[in-house]
DRENTORKOL-3810 file (N, C-alpha, C; in nm, 4 decimals):
REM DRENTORKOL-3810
@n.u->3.1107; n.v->1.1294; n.w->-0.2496; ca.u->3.0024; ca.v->1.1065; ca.w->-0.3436; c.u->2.9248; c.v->0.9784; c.w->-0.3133
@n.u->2.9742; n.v->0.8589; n.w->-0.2708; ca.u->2.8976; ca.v->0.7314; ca.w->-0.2471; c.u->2.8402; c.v->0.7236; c.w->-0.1310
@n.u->2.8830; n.v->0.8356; n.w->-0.0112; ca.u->2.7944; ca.v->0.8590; ca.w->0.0854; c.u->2.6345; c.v->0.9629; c.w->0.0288
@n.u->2.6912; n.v->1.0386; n.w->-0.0315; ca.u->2.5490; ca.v->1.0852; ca.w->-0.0835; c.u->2.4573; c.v->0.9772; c.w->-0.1246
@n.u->2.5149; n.v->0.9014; n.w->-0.2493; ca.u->2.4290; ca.v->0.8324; ca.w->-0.2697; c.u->2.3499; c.v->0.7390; c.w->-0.1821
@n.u->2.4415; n.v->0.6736; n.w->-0.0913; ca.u->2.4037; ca.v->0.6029; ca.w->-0.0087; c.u->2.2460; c.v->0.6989; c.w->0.0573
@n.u->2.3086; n.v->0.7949; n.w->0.1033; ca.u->2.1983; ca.v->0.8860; ca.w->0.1973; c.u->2.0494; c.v->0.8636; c.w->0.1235
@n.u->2.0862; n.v->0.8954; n.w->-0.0006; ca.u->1.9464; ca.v->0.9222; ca.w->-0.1051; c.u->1.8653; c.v->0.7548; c.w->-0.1422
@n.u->1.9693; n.v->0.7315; n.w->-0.1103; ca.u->1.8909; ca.v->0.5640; ca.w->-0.1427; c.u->1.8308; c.v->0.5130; c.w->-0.0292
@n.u->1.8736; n.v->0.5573; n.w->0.0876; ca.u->1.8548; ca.v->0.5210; ca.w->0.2321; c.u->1.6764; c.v->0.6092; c.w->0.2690
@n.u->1.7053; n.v->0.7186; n.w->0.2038; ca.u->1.6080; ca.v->0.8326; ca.w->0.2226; c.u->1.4848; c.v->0.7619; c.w->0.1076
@n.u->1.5171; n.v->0.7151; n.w->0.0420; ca.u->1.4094; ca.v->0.6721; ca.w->-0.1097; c.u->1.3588; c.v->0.5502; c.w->-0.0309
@n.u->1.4357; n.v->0.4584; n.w->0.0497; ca.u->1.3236; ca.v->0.3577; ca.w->0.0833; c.u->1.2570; c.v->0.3666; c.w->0.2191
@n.u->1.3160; n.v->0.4754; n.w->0.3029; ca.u->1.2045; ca.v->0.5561; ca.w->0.3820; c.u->1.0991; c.v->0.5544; c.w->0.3667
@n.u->1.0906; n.v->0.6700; n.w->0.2763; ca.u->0.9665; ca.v->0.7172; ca.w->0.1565; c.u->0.8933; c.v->0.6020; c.w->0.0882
@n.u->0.9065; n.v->0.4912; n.w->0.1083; ca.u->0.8822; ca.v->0.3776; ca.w->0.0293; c.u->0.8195; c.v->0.3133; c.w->0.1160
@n.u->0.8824; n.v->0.2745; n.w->0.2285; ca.u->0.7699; ca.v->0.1793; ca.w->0.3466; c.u->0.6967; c.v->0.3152; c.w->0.3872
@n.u->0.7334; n.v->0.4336; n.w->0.4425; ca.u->0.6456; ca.v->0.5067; ca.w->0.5057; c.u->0.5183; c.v->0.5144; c.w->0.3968
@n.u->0.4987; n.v->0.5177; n.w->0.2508; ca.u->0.3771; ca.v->0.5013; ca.w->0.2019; c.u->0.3412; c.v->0.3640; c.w->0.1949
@n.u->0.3705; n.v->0.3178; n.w->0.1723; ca.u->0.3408; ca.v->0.1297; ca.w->0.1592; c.u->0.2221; c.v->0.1112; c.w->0.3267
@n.u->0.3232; n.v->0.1809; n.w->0.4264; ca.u->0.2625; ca.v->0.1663; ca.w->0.5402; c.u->0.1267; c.v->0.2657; c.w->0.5634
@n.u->0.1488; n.v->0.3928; n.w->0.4748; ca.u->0.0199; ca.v->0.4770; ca.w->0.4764; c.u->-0.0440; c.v->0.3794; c.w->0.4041
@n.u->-0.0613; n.v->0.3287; n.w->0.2996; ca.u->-0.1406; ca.v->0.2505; ca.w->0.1914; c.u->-0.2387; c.v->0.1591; c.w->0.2641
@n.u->-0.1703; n.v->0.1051; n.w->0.3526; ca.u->-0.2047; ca.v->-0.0258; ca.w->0.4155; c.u->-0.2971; c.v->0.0464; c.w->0.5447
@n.u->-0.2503; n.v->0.1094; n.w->0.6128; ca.u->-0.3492; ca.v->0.1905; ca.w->0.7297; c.u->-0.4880; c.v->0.2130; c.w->0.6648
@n.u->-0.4338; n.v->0.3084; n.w->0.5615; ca.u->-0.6025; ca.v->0.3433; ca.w->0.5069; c.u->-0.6946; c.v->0.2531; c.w->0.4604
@n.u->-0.6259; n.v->0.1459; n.w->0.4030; ca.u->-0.7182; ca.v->0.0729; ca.w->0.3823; c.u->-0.7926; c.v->-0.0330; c.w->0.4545
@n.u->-0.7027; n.v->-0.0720; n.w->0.5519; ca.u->-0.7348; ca.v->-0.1420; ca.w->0.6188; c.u->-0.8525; c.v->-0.0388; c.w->0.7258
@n.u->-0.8095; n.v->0.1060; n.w->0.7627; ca.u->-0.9017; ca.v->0.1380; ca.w->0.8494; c.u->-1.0158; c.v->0.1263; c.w->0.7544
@n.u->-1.0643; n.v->0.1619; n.w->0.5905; ca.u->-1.1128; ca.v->0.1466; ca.w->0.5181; c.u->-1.2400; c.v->-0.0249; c.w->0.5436
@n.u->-1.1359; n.v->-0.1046; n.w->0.5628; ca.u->-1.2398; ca.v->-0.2311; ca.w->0.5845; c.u->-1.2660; c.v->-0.2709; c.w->0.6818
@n.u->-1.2096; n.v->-0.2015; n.w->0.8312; ca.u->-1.3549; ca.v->-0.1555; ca.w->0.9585; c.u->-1.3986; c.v->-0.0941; c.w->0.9354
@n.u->-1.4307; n.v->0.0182; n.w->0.8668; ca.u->-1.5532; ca.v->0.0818; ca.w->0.8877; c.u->-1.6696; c.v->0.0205; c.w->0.7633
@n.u->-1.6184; n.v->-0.0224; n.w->0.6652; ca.u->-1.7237; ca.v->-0.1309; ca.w->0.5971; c.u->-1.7623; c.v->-0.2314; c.w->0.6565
@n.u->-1.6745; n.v->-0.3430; n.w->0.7797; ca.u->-1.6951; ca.v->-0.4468; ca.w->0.8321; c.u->-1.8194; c.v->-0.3914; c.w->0.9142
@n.u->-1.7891; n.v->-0.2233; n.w->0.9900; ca.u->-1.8908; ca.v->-0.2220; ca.w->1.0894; c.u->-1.9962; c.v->-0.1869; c.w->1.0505
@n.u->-2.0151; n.v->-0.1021; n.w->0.8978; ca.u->-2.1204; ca.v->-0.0394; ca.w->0.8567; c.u->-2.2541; c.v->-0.2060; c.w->0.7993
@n.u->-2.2045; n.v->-0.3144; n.w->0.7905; ca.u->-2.2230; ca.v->-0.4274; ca.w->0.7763; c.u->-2.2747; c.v->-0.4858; c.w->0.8994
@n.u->-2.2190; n.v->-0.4716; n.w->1.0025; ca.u->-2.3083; ca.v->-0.4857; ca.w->1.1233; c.u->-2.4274; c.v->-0.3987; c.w->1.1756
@n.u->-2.4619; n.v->-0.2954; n.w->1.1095; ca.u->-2.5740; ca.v->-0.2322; ca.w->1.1105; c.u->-2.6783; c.v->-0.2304; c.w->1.0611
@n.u->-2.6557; n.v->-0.3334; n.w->0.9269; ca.u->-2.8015; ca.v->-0.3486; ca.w->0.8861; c.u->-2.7810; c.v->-0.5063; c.w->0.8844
@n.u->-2.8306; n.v->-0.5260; n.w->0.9565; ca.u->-2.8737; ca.v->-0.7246; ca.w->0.9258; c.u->-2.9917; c.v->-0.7623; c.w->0.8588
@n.u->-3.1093; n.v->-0.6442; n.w->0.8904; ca.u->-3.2174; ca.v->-0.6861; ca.w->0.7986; c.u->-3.2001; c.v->-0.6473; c.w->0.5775
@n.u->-3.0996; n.v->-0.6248; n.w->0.5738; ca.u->-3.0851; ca.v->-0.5893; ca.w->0.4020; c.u->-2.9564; c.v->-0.6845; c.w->0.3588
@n.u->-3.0186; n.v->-0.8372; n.w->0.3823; ca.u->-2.8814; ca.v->-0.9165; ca.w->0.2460; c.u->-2.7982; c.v->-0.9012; c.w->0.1662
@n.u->-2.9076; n.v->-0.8034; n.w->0.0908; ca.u->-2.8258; ca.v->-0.8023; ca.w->-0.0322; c.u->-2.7585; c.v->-0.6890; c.w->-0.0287
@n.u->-2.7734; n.v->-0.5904; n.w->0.0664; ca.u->-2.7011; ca.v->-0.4332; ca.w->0.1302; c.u->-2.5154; c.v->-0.4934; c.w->0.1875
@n.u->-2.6244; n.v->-0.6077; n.w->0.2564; ca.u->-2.4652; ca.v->-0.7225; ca.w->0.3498; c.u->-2.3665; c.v->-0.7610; c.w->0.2303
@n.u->-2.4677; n.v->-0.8205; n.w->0.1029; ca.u->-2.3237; ca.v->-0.8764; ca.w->0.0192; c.u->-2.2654; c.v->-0.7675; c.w->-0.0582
@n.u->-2.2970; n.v->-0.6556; n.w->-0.1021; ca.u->-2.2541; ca.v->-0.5341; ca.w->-0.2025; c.u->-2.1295; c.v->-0.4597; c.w->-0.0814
@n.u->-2.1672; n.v->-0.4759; n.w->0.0535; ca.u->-2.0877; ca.v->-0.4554; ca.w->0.1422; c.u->-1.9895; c.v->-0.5076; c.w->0.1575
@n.u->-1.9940; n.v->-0.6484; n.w->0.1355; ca.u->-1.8939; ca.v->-0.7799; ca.w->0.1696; c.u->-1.7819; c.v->-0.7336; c.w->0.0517
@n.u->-1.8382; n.v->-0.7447; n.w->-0.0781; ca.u->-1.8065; ca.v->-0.7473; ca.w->-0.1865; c.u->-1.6850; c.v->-0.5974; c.w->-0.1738
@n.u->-1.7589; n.v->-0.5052; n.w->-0.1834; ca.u->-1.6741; ca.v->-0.3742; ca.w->-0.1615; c.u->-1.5482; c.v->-0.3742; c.w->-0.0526
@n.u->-1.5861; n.v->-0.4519; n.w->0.0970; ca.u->-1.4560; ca.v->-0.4639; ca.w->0.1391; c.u->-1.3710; c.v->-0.5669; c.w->0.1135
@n.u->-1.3773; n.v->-0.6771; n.w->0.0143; ca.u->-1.2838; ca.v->-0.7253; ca.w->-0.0263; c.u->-1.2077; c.v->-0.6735; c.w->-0.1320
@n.u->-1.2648; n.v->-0.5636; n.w->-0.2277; ca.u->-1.1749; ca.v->-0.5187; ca.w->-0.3291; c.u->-1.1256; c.v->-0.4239; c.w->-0.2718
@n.u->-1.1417; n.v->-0.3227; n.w->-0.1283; ca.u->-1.0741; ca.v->-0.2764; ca.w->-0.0767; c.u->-0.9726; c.v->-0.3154; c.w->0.0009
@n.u->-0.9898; n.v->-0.4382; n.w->0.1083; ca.u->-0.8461; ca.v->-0.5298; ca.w->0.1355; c.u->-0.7851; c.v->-0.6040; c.w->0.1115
@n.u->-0.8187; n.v->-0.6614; n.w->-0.0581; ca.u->-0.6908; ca.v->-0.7248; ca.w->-0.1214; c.u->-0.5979; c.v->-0.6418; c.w->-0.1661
@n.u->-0.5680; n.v->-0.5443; n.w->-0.2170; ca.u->-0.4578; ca.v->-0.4752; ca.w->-0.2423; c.u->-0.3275; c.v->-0.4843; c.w->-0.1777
@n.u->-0.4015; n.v->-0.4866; n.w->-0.0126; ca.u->-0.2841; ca.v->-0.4542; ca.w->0.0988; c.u->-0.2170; c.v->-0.6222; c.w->0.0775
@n.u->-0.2832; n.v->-0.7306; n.w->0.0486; ca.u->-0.1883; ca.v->-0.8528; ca.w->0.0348; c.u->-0.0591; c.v->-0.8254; c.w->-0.0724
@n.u->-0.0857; n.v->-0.7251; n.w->-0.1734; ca.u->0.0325; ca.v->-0.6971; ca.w->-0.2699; c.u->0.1482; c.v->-0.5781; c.w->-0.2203
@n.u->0.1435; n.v->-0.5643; n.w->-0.1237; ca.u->0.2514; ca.v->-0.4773; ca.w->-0.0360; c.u->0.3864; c.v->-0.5013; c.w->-0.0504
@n.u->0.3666; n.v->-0.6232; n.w->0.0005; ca.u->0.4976; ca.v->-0.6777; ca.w->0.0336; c.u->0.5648; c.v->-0.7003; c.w->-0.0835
@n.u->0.5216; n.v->-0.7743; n.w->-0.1893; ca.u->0.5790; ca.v->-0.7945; ca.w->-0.3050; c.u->0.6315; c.v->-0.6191; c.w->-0.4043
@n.u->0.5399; n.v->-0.5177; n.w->-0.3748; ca.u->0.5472; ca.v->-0.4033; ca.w->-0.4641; c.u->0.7015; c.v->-0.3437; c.w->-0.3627
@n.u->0.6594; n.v->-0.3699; n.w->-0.2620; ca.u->0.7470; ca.v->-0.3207; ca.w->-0.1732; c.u->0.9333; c.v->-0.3233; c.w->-0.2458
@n.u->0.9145; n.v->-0.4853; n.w->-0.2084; ca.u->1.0281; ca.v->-0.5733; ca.w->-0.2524; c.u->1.0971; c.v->-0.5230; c.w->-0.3956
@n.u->1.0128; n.v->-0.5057; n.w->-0.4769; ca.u->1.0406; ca.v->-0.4770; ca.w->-0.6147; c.u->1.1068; c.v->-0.2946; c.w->-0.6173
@n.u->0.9815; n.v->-0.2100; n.w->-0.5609; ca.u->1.0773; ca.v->-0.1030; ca.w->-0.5253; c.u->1.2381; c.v->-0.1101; c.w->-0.4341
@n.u->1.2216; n.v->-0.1982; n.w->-0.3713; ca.u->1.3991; ca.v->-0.1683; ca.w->-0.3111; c.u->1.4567; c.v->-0.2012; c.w->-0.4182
@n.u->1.4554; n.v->-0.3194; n.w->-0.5090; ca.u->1.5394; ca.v->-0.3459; ca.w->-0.6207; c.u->1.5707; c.v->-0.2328; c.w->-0.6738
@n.u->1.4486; n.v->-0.1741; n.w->-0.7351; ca.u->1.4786; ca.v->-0.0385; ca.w->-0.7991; c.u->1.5594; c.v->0.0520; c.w->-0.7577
@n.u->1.5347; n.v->0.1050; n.w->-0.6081; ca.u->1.6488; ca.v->0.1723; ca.w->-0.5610; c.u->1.8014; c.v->0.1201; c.w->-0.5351
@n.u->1.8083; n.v->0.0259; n.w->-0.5469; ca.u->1.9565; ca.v->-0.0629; ca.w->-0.5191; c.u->2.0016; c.v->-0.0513; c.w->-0.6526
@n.u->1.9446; n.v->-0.0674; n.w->-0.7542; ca.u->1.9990; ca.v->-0.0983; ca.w->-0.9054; c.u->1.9854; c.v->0.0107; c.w->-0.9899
@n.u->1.9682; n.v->0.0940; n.w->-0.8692; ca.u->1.9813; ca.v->0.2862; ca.w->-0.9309; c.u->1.9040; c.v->0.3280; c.w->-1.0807
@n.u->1.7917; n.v->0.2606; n.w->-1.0827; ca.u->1.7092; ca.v->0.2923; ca.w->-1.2052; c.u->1.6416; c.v->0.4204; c.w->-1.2004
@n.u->1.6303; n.v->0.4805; n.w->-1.0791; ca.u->1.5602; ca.v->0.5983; ca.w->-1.0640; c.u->1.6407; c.v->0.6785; c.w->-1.0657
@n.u->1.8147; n.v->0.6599; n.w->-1.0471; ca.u->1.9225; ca.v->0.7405; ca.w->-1.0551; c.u->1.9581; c.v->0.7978; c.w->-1.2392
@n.u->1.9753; n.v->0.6570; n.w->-1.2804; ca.u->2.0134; ca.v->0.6502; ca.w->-1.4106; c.u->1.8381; c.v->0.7162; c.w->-1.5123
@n.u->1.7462; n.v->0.7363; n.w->-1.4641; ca.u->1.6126; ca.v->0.7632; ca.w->-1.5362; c.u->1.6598; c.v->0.9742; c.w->-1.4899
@n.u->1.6904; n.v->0.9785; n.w->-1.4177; ca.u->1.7018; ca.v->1.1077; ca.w->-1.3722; c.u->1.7949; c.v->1.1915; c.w->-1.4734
@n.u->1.9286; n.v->1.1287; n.w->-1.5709; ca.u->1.9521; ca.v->1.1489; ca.w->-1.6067; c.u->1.8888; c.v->1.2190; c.w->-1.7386
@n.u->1.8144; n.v->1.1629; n.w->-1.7493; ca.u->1.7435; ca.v->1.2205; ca.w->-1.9313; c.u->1.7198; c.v->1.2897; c.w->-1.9565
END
């Protein structure tokens, strides 16, 4: 039985960086193609800052990774998703 669990907990934080790591791809590919769509118009300023603006609320998120990350392993270590399954 504690190898199962083990397995499922092992398997849950898989699933945990492998999206953390999708999260972070997309967005980040997300703020090259705003960085480059920004190099295409130099003559529209204010096109440049609504641009600027948009890829920073798209690549701050990825700075909170690591921390959401962190907090999900707790969760899986301290079997809250085990004991919630119960109900």
């Amino acid at each position: 039985m504690p190898s199962d669990i083990e397995q499922r907990r092992r398997r849950q934080k898989r699933e945990a960086v492998q999206g953390a790591l999708l999260f972070a791809a997309l967005r980040l590919a997300a703020v090259i193609v705003l960085l480059w769509s920004i190099s295409l118009i130099p003559e529209l300023p204010w096109l440049q800052t609504v641009l600027g603006i948009l890829t920073l609320i798209v690549g701050v998120p990825v700075l909170f990774i690591w921390p959401i990350l962190k907090q999900r392993f707790q969760e899986i270590e301290g079997g809250e998703f085990d004991a919630a399954a119960k109900y």
